[in-house]
C-alpha positions as CSV (number, residue, x, y, z in Angstrom):
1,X,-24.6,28.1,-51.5
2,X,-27.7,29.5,-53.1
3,X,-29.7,32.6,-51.7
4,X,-31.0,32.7,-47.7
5,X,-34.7,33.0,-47.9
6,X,-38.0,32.8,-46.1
7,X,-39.8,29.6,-45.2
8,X,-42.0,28.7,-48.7
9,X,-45.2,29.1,-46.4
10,X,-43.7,33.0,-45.1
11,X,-43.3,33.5,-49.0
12,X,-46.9,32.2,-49.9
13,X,-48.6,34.4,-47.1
14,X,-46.4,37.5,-48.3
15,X,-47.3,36.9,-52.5
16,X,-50.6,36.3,-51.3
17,X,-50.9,33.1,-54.2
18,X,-49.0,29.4,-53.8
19,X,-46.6,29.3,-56.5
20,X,-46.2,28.0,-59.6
21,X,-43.2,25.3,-59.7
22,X,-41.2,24.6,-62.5
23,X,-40.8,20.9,-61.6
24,X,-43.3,19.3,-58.8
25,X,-40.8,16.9,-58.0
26,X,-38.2,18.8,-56.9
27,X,-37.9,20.5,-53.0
28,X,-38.7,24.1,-53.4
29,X,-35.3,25.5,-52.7
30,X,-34.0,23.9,-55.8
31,X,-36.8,24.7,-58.3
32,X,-38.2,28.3,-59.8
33,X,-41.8,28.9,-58.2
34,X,-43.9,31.7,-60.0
35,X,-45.8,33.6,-57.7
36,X,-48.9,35.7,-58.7
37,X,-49.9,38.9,-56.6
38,X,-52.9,41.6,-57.3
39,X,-53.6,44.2,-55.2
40,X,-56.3,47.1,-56.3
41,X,-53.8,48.5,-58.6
42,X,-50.8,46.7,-59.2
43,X,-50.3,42.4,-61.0
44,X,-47.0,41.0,-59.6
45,X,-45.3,38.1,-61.1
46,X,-42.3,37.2,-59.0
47,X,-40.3,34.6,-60.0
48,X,-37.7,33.4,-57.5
49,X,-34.7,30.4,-58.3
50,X,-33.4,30.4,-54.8
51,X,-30.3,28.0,-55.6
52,X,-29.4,30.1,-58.4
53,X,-29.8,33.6,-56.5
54,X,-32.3,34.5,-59.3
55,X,-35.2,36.7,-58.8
56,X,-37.0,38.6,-61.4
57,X,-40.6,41.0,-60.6
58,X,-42.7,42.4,-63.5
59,X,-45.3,44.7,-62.4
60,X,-48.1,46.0,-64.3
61,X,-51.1,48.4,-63.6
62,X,-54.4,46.4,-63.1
63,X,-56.9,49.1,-65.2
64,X,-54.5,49.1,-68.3
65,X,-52.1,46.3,-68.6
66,X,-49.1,48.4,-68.7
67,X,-46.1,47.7,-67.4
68,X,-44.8,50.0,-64.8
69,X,-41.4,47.7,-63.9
70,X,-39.1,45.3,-64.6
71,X,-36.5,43.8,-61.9
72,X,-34.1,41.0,-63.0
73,X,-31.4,40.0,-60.3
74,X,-29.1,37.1,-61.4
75,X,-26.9,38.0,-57.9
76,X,-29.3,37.9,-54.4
77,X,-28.0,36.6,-51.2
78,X,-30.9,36.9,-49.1
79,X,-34.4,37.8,-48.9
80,X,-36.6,39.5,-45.5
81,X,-39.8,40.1,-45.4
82,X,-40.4,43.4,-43.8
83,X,-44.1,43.4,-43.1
84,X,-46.8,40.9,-44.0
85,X,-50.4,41.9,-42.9
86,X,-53.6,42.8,-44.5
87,X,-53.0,46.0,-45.6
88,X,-48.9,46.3,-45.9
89,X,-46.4,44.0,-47.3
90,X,-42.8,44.7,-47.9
91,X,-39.9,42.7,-48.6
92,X,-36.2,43.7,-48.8
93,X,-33.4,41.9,-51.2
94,X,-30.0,41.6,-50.7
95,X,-28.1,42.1,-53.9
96,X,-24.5,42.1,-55.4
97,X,-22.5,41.9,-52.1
98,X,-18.9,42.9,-52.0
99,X,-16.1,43.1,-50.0
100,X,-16.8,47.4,-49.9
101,X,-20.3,47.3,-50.4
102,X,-23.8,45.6,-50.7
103,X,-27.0,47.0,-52.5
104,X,-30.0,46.9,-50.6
105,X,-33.7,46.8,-52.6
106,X,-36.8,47.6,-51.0
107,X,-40.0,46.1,-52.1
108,X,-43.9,47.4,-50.6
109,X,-46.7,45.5,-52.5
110,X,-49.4,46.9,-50.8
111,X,-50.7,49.7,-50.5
112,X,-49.2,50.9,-53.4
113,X,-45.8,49.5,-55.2
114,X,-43.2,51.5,-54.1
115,X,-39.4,50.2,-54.9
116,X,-35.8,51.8,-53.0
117,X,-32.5,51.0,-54.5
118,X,-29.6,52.2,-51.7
119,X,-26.0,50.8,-52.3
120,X,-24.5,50.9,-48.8
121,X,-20.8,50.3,-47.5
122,X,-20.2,47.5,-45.2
């Protein structure tokens, strides 16, 4: 079983952008979508594979291109979305669960990017 995630339509309104699919055909779960996300200083590109529990984020600074992060995750189980309104958005990953432990990542687009990492015991 591939990665529990939001609806595509909670996922559009979150990325702010309607993704780019790999292959039209194909139901979303099963594809890769590219989303696109600017805010007034950060560019997103999310790429999510939710059958494959793939999701990658590169993030770059709007006034000079560079980039500020890199996130490749061959292993999530889940995805939430924290908050979705105007002026916050935050999502949370589930990552590398074991039987002792689980890593939890924490996402906030906007305002400003802002990224937690906390490996937790069951």
């Amino acid at each position: 079983m591939g990665m529990d995630i939001p609806d595509e339509l909670d996922l559009i309104s979150v990325f702010e952008s309607i993704p780019k699919r790999k292959d039209e055909t194909d139901i979303f779960y099963y594809d890769q979508s590219t989303f696109l996300l600017e805010t007034d200083n950060e560019v997103y590109e999310i790429i999510l594979s939710p059958f494959y529990h793939e999701f990658s984020m590169s993030i770059k600074e709007k006034k000079t291109d560079e980039e500020l992060s890199h996130l490749e995750l061959l292993s999530v189980n889940k995805i939430e979305i924290v908050k979705d309104s105007k002026d916050y958005s935050k999502i949370r990953l589930f990552h590398g669960e074991s039987d002792r432990y689980e890593n939890i990542i924490e996402i906030t687009f906007k305002p400003r990017f802002k990224l937690i990492f906390r490996e937790q015991y069951r």
